[in-house]
Backbone as numpy.savetxt, mean C-alpha at the origin, in Angstrom:
# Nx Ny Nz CAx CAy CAz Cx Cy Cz
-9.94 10.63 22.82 -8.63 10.94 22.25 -8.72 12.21 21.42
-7.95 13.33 21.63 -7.86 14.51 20.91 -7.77 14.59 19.59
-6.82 13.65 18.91 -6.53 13.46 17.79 -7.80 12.73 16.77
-8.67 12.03 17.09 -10.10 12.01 16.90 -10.63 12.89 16.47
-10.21 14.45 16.55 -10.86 15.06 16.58 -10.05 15.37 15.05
-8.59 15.44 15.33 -7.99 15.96 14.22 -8.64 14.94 12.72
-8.07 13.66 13.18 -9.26 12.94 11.99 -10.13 12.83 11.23
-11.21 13.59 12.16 -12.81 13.78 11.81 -12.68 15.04 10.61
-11.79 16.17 11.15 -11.84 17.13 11.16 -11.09 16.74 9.33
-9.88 16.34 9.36 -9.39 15.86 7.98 -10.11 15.29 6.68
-10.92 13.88 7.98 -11.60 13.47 6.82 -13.40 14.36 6.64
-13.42 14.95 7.06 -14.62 16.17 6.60 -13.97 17.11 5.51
-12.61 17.20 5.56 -12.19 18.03 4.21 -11.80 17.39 3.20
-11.76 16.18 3.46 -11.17 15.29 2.34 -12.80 14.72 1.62
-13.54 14.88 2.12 -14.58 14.18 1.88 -14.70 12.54 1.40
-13.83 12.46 3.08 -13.93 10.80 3.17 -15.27 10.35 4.03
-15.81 9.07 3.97 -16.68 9.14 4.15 -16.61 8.20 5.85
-16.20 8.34 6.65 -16.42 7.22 7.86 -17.04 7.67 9.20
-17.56 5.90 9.55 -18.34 6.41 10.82 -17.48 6.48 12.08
-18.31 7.10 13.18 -17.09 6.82 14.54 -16.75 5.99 14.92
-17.19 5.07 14.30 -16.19 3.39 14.99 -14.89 3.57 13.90
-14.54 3.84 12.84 -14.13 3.90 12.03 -12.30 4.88 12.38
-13.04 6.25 13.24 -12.57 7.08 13.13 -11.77 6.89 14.63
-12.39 6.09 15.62 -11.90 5.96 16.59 -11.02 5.16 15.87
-11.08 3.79 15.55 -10.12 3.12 15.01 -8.72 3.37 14.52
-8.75 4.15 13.81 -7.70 5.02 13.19 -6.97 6.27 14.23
-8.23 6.50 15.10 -7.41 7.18 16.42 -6.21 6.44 17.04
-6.93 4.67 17.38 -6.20 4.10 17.97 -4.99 3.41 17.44
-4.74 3.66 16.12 -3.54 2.98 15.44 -2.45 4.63 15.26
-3.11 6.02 15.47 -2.09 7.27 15.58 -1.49 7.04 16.87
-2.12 6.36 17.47 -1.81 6.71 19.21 -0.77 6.08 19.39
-1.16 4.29 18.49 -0.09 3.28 18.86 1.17 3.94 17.78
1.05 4.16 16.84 2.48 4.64 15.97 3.17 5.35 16.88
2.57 6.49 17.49 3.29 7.47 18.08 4.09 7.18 19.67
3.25 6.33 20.39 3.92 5.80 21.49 5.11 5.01 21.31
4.58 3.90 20.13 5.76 3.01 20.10 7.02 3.89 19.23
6.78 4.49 18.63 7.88 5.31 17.60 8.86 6.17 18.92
8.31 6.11 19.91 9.39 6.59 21.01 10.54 5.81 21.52
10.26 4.35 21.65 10.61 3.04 21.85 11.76 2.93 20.74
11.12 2.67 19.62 11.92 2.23 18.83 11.75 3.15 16.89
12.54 2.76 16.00 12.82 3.77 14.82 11.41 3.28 14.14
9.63 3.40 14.39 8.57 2.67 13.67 8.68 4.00 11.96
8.66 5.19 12.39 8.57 5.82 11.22 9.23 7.00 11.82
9.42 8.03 10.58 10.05 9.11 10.58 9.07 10.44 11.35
8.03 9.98 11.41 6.78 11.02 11.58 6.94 10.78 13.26
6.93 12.16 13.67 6.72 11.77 15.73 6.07 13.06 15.96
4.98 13.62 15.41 4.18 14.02 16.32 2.43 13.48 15.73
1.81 13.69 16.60 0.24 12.85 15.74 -0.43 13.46 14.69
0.15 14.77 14.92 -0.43 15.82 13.32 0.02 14.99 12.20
1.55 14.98 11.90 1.56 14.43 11.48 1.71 12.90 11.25
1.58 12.02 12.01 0.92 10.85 11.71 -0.65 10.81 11.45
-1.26 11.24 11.57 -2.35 11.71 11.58 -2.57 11.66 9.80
-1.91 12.98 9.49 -2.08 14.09 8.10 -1.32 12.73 6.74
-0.18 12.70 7.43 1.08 12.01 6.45 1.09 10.50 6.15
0.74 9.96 7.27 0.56 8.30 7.09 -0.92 7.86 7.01
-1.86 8.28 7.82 -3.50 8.04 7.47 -4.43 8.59 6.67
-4.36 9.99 6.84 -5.02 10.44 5.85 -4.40 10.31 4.36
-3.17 11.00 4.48 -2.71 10.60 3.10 -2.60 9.11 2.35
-3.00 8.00 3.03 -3.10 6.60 2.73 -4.61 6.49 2.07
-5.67 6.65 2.77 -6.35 6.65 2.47 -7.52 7.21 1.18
-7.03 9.00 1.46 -7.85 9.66 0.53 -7.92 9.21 -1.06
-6.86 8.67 -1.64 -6.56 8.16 -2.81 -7.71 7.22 -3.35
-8.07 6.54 -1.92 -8.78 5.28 -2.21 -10.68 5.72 -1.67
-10.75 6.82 -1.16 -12.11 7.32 -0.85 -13.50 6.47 -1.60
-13.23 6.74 -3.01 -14.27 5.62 -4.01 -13.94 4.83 -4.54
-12.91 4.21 -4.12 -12.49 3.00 -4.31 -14.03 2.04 -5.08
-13.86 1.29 -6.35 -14.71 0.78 -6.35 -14.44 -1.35 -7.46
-14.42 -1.59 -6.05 -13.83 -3.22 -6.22 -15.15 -4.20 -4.78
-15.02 -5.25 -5.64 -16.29 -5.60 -4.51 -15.84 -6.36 -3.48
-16.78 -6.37 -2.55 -16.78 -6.89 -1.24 -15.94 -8.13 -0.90
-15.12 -8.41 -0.10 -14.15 -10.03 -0.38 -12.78 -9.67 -0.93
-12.77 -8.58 -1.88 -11.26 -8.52 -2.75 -10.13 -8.52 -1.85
-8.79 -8.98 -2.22 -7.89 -9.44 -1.32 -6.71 -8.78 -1.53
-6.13 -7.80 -1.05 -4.93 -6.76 -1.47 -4.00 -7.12 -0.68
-2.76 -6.59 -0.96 -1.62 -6.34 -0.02 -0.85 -5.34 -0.43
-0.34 -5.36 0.70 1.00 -4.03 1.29 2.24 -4.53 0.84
2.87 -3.89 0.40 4.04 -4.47 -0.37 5.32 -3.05 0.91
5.99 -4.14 1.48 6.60 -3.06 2.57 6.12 -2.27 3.36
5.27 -3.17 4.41 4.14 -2.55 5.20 4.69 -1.36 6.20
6.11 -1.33 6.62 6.77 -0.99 7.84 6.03 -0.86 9.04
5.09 0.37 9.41 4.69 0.64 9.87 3.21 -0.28 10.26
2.46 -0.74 9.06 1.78 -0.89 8.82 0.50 0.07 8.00
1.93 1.05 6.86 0.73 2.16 6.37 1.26 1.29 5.02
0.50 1.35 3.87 -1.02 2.35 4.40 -2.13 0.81 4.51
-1.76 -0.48 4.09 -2.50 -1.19 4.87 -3.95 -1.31 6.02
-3.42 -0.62 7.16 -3.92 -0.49 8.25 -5.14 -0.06 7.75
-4.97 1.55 7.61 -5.64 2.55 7.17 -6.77 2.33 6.09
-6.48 1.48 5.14 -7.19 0.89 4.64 -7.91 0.28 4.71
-7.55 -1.45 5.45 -7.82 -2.06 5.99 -9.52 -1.49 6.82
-9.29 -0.17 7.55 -10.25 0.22 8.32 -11.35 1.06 7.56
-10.84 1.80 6.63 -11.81 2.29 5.22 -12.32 1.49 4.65
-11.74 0.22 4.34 -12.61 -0.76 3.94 -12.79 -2.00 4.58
-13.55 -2.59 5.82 -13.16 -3.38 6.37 -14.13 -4.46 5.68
-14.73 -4.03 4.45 -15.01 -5.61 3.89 -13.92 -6.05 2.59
-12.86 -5.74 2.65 -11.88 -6.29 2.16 -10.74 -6.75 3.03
-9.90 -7.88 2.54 -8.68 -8.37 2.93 -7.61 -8.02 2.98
-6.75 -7.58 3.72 -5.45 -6.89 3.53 -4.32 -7.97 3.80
-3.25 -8.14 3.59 -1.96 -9.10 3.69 -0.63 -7.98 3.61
-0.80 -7.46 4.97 0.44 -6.70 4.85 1.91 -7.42 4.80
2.63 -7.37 3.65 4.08 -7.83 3.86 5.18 -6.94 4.02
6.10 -7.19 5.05 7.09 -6.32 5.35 8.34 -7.48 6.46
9.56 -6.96 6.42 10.45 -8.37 6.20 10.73 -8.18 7.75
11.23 -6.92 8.17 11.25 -6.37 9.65 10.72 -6.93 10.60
11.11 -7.77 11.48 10.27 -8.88 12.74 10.03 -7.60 13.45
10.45 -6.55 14.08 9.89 -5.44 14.49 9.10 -4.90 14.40
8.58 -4.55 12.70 7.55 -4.13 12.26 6.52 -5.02 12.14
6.89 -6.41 11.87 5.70 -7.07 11.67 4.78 -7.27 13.18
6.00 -7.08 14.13 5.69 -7.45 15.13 4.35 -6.13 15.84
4.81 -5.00 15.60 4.65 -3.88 15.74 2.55 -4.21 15.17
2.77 -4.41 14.24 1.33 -4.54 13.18 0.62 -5.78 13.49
0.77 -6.69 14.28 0.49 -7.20 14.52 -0.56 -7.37 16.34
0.56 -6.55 17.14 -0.16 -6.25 18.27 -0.90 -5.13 18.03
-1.16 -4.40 16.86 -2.10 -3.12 16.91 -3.20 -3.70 16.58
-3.05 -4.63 15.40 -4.03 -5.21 14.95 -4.80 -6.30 15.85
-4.51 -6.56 16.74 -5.24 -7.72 17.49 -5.94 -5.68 18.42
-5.31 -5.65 19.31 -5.48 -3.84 19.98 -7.01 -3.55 19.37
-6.91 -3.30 17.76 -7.62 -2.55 17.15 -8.72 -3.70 16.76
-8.67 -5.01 17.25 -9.81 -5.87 16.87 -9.88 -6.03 15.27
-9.18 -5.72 14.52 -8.73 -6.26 13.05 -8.76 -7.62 13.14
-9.69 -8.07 12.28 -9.81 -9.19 11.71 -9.65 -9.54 10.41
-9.97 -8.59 9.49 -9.11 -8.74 8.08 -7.96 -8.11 7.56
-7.26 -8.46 8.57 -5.49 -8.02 8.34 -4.74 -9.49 8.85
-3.75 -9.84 7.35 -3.01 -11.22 7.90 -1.61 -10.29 7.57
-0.53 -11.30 8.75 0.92 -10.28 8.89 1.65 -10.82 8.20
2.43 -11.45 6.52 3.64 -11.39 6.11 4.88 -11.15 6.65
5.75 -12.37 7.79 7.27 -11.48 7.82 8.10 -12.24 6.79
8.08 -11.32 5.49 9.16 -12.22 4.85 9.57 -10.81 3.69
10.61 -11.07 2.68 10.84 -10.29 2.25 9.79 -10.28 0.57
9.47 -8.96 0.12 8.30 -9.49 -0.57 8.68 -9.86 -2.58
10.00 -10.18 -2.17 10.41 -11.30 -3.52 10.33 -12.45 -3.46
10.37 -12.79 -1.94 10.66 -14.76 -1.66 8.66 -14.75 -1.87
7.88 -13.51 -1.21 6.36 -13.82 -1.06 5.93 -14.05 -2.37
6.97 -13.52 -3.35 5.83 -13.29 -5.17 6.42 -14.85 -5.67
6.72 -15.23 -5.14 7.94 -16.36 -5.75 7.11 -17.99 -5.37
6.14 -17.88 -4.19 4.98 -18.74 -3.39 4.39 -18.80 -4.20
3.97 -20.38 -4.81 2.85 -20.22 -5.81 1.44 -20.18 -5.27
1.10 -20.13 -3.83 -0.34 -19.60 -3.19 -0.32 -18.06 -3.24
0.63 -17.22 -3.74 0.09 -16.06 -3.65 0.75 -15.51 -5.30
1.08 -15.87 -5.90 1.24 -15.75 -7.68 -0.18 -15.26 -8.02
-0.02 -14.17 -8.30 -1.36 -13.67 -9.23 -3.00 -14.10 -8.12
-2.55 -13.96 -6.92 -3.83 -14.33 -6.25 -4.30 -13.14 -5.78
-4.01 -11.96 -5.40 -4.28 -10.53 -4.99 -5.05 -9.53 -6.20
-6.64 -9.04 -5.52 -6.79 -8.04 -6.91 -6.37 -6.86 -6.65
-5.86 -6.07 -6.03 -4.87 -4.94 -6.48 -3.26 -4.87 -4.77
-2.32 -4.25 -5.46 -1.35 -4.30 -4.55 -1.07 -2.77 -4.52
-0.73 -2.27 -3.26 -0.47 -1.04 -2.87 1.23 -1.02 -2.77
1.95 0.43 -2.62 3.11 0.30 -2.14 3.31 2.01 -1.40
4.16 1.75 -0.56 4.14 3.59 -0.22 5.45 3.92 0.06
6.43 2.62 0.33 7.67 3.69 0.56 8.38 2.49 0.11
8.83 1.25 -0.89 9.19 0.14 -1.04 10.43 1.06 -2.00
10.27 1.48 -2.68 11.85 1.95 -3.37 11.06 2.61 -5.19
11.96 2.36 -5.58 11.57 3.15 -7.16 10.55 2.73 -7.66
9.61 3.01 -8.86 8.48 2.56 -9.43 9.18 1.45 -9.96
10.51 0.95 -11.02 10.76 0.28 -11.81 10.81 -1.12 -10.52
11.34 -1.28 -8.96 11.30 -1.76 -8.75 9.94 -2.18 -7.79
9.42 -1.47 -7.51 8.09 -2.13 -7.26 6.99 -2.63 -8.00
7.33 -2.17 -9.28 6.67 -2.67 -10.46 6.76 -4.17 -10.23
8.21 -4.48 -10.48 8.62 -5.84 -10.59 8.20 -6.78 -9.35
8.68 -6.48 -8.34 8.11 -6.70 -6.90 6.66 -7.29 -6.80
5.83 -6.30 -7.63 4.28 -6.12 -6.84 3.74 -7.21 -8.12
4.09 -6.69 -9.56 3.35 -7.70 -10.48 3.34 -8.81 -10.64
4.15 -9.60 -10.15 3.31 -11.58 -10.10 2.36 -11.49 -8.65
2.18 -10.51 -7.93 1.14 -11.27 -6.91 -0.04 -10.40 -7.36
-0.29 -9.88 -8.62 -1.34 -9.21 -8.77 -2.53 -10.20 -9.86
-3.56 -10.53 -9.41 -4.19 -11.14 -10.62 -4.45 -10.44 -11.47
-5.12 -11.49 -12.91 -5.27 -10.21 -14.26 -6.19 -9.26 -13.95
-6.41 -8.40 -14.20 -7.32 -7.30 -14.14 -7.54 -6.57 -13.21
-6.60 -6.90 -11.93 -6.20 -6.24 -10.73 -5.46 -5.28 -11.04
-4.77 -4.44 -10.38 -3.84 -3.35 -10.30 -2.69 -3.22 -9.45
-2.29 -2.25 -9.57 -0.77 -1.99 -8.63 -0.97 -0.30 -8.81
-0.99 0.06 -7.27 -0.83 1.29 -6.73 -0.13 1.86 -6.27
0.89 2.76 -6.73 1.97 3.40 -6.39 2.16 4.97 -5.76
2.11 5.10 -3.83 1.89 6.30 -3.38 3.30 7.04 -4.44
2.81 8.08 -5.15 4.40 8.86 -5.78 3.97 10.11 -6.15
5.04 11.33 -5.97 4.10 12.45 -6.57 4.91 12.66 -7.60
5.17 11.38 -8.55 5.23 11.09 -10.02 4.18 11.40 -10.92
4.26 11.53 -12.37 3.21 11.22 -13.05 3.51 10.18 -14.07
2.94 9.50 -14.48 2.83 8.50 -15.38 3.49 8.92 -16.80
2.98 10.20 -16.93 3.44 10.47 -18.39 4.88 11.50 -18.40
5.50 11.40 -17.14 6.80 11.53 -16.64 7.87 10.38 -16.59
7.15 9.25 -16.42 8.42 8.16 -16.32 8.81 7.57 -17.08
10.28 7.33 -16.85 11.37 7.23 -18.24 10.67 6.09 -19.12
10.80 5.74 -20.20 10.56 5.12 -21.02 10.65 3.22 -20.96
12.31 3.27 -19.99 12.38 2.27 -19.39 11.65 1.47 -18.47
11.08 2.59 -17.43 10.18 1.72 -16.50 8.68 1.64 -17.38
8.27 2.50 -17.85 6.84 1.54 -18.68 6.90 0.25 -19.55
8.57 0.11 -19.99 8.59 -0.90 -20.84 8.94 -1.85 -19.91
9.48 -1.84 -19.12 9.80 -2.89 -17.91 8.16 -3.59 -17.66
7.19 -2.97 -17.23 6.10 -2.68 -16.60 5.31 -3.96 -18.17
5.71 -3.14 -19.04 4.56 -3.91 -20.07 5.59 -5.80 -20.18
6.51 -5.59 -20.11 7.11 -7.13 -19.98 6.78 -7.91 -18.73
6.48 -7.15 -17.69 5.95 -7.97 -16.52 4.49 -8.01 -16.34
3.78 -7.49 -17.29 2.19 -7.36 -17.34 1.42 -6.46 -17.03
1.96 -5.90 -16.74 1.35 -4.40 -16.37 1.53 -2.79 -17.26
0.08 -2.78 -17.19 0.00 -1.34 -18.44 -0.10 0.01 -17.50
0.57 0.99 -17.58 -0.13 2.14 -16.61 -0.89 3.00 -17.38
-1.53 3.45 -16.32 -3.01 4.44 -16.69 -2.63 5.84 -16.59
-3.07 6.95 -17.38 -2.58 7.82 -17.30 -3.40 8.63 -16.39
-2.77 9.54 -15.71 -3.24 10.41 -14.17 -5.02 10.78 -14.31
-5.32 10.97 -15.57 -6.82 11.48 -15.74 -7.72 11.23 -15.76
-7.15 8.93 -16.14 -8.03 7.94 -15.94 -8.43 7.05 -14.97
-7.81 7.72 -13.84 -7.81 6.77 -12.61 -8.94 7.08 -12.03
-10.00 7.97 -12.34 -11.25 7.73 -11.82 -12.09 6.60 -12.26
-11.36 6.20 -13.14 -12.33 4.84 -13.33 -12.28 4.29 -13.20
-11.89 3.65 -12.45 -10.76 2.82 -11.35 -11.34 2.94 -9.97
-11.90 4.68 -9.44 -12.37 4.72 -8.51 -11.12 5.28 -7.70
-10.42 5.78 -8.56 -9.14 6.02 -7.52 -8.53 7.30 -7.85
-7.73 7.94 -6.66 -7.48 9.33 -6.81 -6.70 10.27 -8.16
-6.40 11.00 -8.25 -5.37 11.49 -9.75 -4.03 11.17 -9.59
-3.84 11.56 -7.87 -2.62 11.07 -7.37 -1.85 9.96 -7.52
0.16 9.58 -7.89 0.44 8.33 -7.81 0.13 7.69 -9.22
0.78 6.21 -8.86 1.06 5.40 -9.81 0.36 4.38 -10.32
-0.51 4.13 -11.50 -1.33 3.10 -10.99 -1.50 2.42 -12.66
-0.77 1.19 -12.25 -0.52 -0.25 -13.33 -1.88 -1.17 -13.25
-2.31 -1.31 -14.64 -3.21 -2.45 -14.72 -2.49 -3.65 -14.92
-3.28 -4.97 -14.49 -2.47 -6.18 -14.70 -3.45 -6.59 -16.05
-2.55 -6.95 -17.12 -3.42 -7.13 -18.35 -3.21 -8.54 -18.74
-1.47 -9.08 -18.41 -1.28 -10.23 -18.88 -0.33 -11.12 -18.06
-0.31 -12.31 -17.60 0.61 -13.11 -16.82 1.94 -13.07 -16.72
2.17 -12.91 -15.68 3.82 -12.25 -15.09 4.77 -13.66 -15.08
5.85 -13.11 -16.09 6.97 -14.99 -16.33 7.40 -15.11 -15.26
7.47 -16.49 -14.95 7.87 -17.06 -13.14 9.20 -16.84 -12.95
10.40 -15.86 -13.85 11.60 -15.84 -13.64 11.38 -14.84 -12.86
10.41 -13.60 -12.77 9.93 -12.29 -11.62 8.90 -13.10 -10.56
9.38 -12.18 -9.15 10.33 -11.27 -9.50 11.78 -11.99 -9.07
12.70 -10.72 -9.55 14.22 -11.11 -8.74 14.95 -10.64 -7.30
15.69 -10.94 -7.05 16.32 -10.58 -5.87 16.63 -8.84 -6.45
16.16 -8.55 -4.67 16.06 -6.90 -4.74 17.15 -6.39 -5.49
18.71 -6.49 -4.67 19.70 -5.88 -5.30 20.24 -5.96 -6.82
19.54 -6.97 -7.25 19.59 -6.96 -9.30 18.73 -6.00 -9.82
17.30 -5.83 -9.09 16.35 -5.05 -9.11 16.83 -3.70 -9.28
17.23 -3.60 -8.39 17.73 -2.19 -7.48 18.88 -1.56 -8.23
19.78 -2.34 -8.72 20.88 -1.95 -9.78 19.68 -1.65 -11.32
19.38 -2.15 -11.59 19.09 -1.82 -12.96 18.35 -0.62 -12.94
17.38 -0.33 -11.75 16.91 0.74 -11.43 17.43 1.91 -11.70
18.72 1.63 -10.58 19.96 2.93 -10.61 20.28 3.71 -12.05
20.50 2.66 -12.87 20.77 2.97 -13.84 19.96 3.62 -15.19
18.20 3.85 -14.90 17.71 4.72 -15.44 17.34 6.16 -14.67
17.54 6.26 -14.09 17.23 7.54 -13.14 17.82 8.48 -13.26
């Protein structure tokens, strides 16, 4: 596959670190985005550069030294596609991924790639991911949660923090900075348990400068989260 090549070629500048099983892998989930995205609306991206550049590499590099141990159990909070999940998923395939996304299309979509791609630590969520935080088997059972295109920080905050355990995190793709956002969403953030880190400290964490990234410090009240559109209004209204 040509695009293999583009991969290799990315992650040699990114100074990511993977082998060719790795890289084929990730070949074979550009190939499937891009075929099926002809079919039907999978993402906005339709050529493999950029699926390639925009959904894989950029999923990944953030997480290059990632440093959480072997077993840890994450999820995708609005997988669509299955980014950045997937991608992950294959950067680190001794961790657990639980992509959730509500779309029977998409889930459906992530699901035949993932059997395709011989993924075994990827489980598929079709549900919407307020009814998922609301399950008391997955309340605070995840050590960190990702998000990449789910809607505002204030509402993925809310969203992502009851399925995060204490001392886990919440990762927010944004080319926000922390010491940019309104006053409201950090205080939102510290009532649902989560502290954010400021852009300079996320290497200690193991994680890029890039984006949003909440520690879970203290237990999230079982009234969060709420239905999106209450979410989503209060949102509106600091922005």
């Amino acid at each position: 596959m040509e695009h293999a090549k583009l991969i290799r070629d990315a992650v040699e500048t990114s100074g990511i670190a993977l082998d060719d099983r790795k890289i084929h892998s990730l070949a074979l989930f550009a190939d499937s985005v891009y075929y099926s995205n002809r079919l039907f609306n999978l993402t906005g991206h339709d050529s493999l550069e950029d699926i390639v550049r925009d959904l894989i590499i950029s999923s990944i590099e953030p997480f290059k030294d990632l440093n959480v141990p072997r077993g840890t159990v994450f999820c995708d909070l609005g997988s669509g596609a299955g980014v950045p999940g997937i991608p992950l998923s294959v950067l680190r395939n001794d961790l657990r991924g639980f992509l959730i996304e509500s779309s029977v299309k998409k889930t459906g979509f992530i699901s035949e790639v993932c059997v395709k791609m011989g993924m075994e630590n990827v489980s598929v969520i079709n549900a919407r991911t307020e009814d998922v935080g609301k399950e008391e088997r997955f309340r605070e059972f995840f050590g960190f949660a990702v998000s990449r295109a789910m809607g505002a920080p204030y509402v993925v905050i809310e969203m992502g923090a009851p399925l995060v355990a204490a001392g886990g995190f919440l990762y927010i793709y944004s080319s926000l900075e922390m010491e940019n956002l309104h006053p409201d969403v950090i205080a939102h953030a510290e009532k649902l348990g989560m502290a954010g880190v400021g852009s300079g400290n996320h290497k200690n964490f193991g994680i890029g400068e890039t984006g949003l990234l909440f520690i879970k410090k203290d237990h999230t009240d079982r009234k969060f989260p709420r239905r999106y559109p209450v979410i989503s209004r209060e949102a509106d209204k600091i922005r």
